[in-house]
C-alpha positions in Angstrom: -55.6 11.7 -76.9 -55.0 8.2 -75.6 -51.5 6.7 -75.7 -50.4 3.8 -77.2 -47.6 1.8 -74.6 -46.5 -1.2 -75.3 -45.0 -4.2 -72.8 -42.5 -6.5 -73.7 -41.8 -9.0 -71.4 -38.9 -12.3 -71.8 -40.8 -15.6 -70.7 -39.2 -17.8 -68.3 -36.1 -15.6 -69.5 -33.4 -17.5 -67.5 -34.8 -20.3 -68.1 -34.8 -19.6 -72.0 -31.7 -18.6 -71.8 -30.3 -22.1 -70.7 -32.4 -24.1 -73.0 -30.5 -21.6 -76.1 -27.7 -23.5 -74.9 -28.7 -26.7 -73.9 -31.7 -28.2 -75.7 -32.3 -31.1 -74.0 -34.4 -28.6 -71.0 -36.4 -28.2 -73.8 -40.1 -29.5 -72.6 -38.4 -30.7 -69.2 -39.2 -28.9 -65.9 -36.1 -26.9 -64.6 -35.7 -24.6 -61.8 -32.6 -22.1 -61.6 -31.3 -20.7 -58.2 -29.2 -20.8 -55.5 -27.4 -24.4 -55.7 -27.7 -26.0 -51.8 -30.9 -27.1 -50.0 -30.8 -23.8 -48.1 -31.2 -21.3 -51.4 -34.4 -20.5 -53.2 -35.8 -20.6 -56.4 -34.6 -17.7 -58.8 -36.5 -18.8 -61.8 -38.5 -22.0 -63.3 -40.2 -23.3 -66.4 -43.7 -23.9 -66.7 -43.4 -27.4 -66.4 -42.1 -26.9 -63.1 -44.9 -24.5 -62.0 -47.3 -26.8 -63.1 -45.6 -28.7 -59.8 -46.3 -25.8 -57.7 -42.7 -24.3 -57.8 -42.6 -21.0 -57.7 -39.7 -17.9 -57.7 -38.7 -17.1 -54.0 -39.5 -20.4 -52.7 -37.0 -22.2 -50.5 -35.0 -25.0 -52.8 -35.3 -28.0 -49.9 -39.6 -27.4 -51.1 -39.1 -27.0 -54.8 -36.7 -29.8 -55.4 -39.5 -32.1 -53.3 -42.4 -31.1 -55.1 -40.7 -31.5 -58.8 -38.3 -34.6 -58.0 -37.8 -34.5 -61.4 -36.5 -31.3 -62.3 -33.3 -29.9 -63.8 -31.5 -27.7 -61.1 -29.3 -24.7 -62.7 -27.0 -23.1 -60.6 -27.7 -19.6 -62.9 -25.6 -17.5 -65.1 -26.0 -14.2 -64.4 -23.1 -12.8 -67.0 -25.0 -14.7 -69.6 -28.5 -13.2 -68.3 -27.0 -10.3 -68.9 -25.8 -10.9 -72.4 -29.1 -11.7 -74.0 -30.9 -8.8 -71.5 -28.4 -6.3 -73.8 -29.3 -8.0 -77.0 -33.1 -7.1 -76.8 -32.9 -3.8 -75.5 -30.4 -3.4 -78.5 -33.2 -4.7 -80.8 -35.8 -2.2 -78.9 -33.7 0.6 -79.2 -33.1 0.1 -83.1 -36.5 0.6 -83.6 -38.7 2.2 -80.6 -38.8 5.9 -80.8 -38.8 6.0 -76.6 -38.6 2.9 -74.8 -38.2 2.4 -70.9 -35.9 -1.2 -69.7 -37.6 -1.4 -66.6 -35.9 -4.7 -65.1 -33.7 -7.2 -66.6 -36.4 -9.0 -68.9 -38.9 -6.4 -69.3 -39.2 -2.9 -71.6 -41.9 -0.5 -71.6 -42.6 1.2 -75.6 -44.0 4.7 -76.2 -45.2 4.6 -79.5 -48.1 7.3 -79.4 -48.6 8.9 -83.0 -47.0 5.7 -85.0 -50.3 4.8 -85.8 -50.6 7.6 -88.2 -47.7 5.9 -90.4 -48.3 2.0 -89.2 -50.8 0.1 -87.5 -49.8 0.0 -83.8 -50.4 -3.8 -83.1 -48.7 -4.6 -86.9 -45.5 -2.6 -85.6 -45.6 -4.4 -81.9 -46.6 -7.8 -83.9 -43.3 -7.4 -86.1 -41.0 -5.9 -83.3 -41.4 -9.3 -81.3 -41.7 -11.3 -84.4 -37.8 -9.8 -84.9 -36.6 -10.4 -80.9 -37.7 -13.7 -81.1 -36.2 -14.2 -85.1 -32.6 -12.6 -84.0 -32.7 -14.2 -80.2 -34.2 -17.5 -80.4 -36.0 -16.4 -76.5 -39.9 -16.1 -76.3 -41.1 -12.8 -75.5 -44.5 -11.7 -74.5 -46.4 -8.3 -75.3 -49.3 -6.5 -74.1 -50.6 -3.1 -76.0 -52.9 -0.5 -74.5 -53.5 3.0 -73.0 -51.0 2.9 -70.5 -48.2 1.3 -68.1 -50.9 -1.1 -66.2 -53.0 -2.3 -68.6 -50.5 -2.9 -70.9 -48.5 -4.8 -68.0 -51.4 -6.8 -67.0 -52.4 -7.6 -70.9 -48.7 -8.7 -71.4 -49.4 -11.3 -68.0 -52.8 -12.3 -70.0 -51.1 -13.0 -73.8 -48.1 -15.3 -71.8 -46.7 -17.8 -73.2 -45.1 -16.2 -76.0 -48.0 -14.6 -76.8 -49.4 -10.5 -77.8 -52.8 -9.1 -76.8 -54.1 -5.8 -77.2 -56.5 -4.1 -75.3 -58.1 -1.2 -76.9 -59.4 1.9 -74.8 -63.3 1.3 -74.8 -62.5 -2.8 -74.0 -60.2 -1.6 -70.9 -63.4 -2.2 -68.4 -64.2 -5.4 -69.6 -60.9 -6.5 -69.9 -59.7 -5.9 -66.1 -63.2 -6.8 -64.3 -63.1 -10.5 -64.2 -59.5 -10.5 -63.4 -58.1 -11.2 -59.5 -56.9 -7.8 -57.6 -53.3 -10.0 -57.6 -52.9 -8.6 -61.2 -52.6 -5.3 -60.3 -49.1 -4.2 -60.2 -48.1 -3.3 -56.4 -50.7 -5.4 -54.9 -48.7 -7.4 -52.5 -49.2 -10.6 -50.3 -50.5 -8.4 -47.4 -52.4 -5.9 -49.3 -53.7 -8.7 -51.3 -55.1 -10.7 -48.0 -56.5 -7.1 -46.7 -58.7 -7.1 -49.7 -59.7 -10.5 -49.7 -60.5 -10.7 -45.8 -63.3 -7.8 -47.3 -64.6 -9.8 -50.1 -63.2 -8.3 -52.7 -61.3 -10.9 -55.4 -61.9 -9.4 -58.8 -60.5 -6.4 -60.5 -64.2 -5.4 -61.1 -65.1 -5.3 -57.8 -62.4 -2.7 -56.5 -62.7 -0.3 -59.0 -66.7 0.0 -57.7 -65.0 0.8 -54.0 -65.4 4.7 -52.9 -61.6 6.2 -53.7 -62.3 7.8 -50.4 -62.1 4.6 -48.4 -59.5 3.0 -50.3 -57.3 6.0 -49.4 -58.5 5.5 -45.7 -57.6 1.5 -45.6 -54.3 1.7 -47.6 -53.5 5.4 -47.4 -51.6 7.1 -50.8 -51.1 3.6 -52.2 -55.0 3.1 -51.3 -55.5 5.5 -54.4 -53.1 4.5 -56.6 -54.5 0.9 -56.6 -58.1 2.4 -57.2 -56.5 4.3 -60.1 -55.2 1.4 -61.5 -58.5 -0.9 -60.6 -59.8 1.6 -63.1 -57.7 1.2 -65.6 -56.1 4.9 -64.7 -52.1 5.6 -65.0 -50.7 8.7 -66.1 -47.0 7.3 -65.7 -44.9 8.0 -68.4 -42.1 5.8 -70.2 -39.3 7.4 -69.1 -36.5 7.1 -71.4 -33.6 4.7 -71.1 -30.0 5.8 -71.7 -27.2 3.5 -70.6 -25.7 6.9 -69.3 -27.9 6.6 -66.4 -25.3 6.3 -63.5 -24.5 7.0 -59.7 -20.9 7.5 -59.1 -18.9 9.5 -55.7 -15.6 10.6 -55.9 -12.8 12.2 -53.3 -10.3 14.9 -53.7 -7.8 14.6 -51.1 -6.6 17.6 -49.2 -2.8 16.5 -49.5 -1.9 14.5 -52.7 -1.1 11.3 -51.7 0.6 7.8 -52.7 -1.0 5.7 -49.8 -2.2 2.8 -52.2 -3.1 0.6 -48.9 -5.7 3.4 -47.7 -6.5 4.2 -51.4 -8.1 0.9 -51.4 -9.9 1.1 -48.3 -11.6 4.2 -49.3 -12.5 2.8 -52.8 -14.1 -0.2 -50.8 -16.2 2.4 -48.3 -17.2 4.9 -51.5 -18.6 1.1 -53.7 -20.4 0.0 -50.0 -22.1 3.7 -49.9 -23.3 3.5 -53.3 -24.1 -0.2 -53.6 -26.9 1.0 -50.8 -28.1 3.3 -52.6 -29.0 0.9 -55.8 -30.6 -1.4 -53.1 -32.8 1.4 -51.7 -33.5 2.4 -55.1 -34.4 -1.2 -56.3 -31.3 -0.5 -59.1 -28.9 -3.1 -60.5 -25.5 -1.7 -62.5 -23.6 -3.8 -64.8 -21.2 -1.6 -64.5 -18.3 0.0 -63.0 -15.6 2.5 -63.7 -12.7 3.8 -61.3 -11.5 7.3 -62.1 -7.9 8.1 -60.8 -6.5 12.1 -61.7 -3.1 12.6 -60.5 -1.6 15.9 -59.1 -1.1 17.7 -62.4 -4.6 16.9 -62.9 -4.1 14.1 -65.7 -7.3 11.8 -65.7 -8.0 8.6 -66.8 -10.6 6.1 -66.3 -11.3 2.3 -66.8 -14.3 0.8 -66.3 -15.9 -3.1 -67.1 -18.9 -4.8 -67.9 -20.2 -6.9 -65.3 -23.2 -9.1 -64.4 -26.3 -7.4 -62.8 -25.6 -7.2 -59.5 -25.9 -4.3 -55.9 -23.8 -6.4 -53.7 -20.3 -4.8 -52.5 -19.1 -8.1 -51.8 -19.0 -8.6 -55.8 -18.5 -5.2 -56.4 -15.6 -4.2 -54.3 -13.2 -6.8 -55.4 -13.7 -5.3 -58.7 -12.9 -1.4 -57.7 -9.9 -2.6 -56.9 -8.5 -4.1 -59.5 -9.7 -1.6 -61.8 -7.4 0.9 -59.4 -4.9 -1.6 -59.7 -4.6 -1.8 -63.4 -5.5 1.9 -63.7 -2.8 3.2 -61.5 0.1 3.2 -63.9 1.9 6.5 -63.4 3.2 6.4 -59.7 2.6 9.7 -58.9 1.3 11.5 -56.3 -2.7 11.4 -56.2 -5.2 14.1 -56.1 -8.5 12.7 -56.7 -10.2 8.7 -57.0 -14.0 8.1 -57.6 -16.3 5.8 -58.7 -19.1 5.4 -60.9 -22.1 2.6 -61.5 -24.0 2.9 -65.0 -26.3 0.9 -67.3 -28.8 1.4 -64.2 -32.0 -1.1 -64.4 -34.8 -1.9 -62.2 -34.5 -5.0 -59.8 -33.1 -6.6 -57.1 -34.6 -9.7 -55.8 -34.0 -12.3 -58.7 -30.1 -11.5 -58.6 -30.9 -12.2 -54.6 -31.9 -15.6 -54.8 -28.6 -16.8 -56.4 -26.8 -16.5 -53.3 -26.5 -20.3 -52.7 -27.6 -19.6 -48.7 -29.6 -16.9 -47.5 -27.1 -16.0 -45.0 -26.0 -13.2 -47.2 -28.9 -11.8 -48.5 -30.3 -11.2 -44.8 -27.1 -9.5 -43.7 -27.4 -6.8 -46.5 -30.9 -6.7 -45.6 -30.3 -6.2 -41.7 -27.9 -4.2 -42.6 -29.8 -2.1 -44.5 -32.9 -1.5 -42.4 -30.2 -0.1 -39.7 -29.0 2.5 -41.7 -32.5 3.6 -43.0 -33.2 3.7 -39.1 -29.8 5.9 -38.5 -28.4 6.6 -41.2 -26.4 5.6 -44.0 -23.3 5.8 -42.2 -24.7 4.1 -39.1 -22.8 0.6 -39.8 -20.3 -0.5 -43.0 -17.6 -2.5 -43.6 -14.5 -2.8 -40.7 -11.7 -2.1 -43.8 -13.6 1.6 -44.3 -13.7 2.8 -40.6 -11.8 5.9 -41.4 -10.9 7.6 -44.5 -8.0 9.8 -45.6 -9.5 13.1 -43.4 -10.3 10.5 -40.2 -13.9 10.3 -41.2 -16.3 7.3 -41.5 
């Protein structure tokens, strides 16, 4: 039995989000990102892309190209406001729904059709973001996580299209291989360096020789090529979390070192979003004391996976949660309301001095190991360990 998976996808969301609250960038080009010469673009309006700005390019280019363009620093706490208020809409109404990044939601709704039309039930859905959110969403309907994807790309701006099962062929041949979901720049020039441009054309390639030019990934872009994708919406819960915690051998009062292990416990798990392409907004600080009392505070934050943002933030939750000045047995740490992204939040680093540190940074410890480099403050902890 085929599915029925629907895509939602914000337009321009940052970009809406400003002009909600200032309408004069309303039908002006604007570009949002880092604020100097040296940052690059986070988001911009399709008045600006019809300048040839684009996300991820360097600022210096974009502000030369659009001259001109409104430049927004960003607001990521307000991002994050009006991200919450559509998934609160989806998840009044979808009976499983997936947020897989900031602006976008994935919508199981196999077997509504039985009891409403499926495109009526999208149609109305968006019809009610848009009503209760003022922002323009876009929506694709089909078989599965791809197609749906691409025919969300297809109905933008602020538009819906539905692609039924017999009309998936049709609908993906004519369209360039850079619609396929993980087709990258270099994959992408692979492909076109052997002639191959359109959608149409790849899914008629051998999966035997994709999977010998491109390896496991080879055959996953032939399934998809073919309008094949078994992946399932997996089920958002804002319980989804990471989170670390120490018990101390000896109870302890050593609020200096207290600290410094709360900054090397968010630097270990602030890795782990980044290799796992996660953002929190956010944290909580559990304290339990020697007679084993617990309590926890925790705070809503911005999307974010940097421990430069995140660390300050640790520690005043310790500081405000440590209120009983007694010996301490046990301090930990938790990230939830998980979602998919990094590199948007990335480019609103105003230089991209600090973006490449956490990146070299990075690669070393996936080369030796996650405790291979961190933070001076955390080079030992309570038990003389790194």
């Amino acid at each position: 039995m085929d599915r029925n998976i629907v895509h939602m996808d914000l337009d321009t969301f940052f970009v809406s989000v400003e002009r909600l609250q200032n309408s004069k960038l309303k039908g002006v080009p604007v570009i949002i990102g880092g604020g100097s010469d040296r940052g690059v673009v986070a988001s911009c309006s399709y008045e600006a892309r019809s300048f040839g700005v684009h996300s991820a390019m360097p600022m210096k280019l974009a502000r030369n190209l659009c001259r001109e363009a409104v430049v927004i620093r960003g607001d990521m706490e307000l991002y994050s406001k009006y991200s919450g208020m559509v998934t609160d809409i989806i998840a009044e109404d979808a009976p499983v729904y997936e947020k897989a990044s900031i602006d976008e939601h994935y919508i199981d709704i196999t077997g509504m059709d039985r009891f409403f039309g499926s495109q009526k039930w999208t149609h109305e859905l968006r019809q009610r973001i848009i009503r209760e959110t003022g922002l323009p969403i876009s929506c694709g309907l089909s078989v599965n996580k791809t197609v749906c994807k691409i025919a969300t790309g297809e109905a933008k701006p602020n538009g819906e299209k539905e692609v039924q099962s017999p009309l998936i062929k049709p609908f993906l041949s004519p369209l360039s291989i850079r619609k396929i979901p993980m087709i990258g720049q270099k994959t992408y020039e692979l492909l076109r360096s052997m002639g191959i441009v359109r959608i149409g054309t790849l899914s008629e390639i051998p999966q035997e020789m994709m999977e010998k030019l491109l390896g496991k990934n080879g055959i996953e872009i032939w399934r998809k090529a073919n309008g094949i994708d078994n992946t399932p919406v997996v089920q958002y819960s804002e319980r989804k979390s990471i989170s670390t915690e120490r018990t101390f051998e000896q109870d302890s009062t050593d609020i200096a070192r207290m600290r410094e292990l709360l900054a090397v416990m968010v630097e270990k798990l602030c890795y782990e979003l980044r290799s796992k392409q996660r953002l929190t907004s956010c944290i909580t600080v559990k304290i339990r004391y020697s007679n084993f009392d617990t309590h926890t505070l925790q705070k809503r934050i911005p999307y974010t996976s940097f421990d430069h943002v995140l660390i300050p933030m640790a520690k005043e939750l310790f500081e405000r949660n440590y209120q009983r000045r007694m010996l301490i047995r046990l301090i930990g740490v938790k990230f939830s309301h998980l979602v998919q992204g990094s590199q948007q939040l990335n480019m609103f680093e105003d230089t991209p001095e600090m973006v490449n540190l956490y990146l070299a940074v990075d690669r070393m410890r996936n080369r030796y190991g996650k405790d291979a480099v961190g933070r001076a403050v955390g080079v030992k902890d309570f038990e003389g360990r790194r």
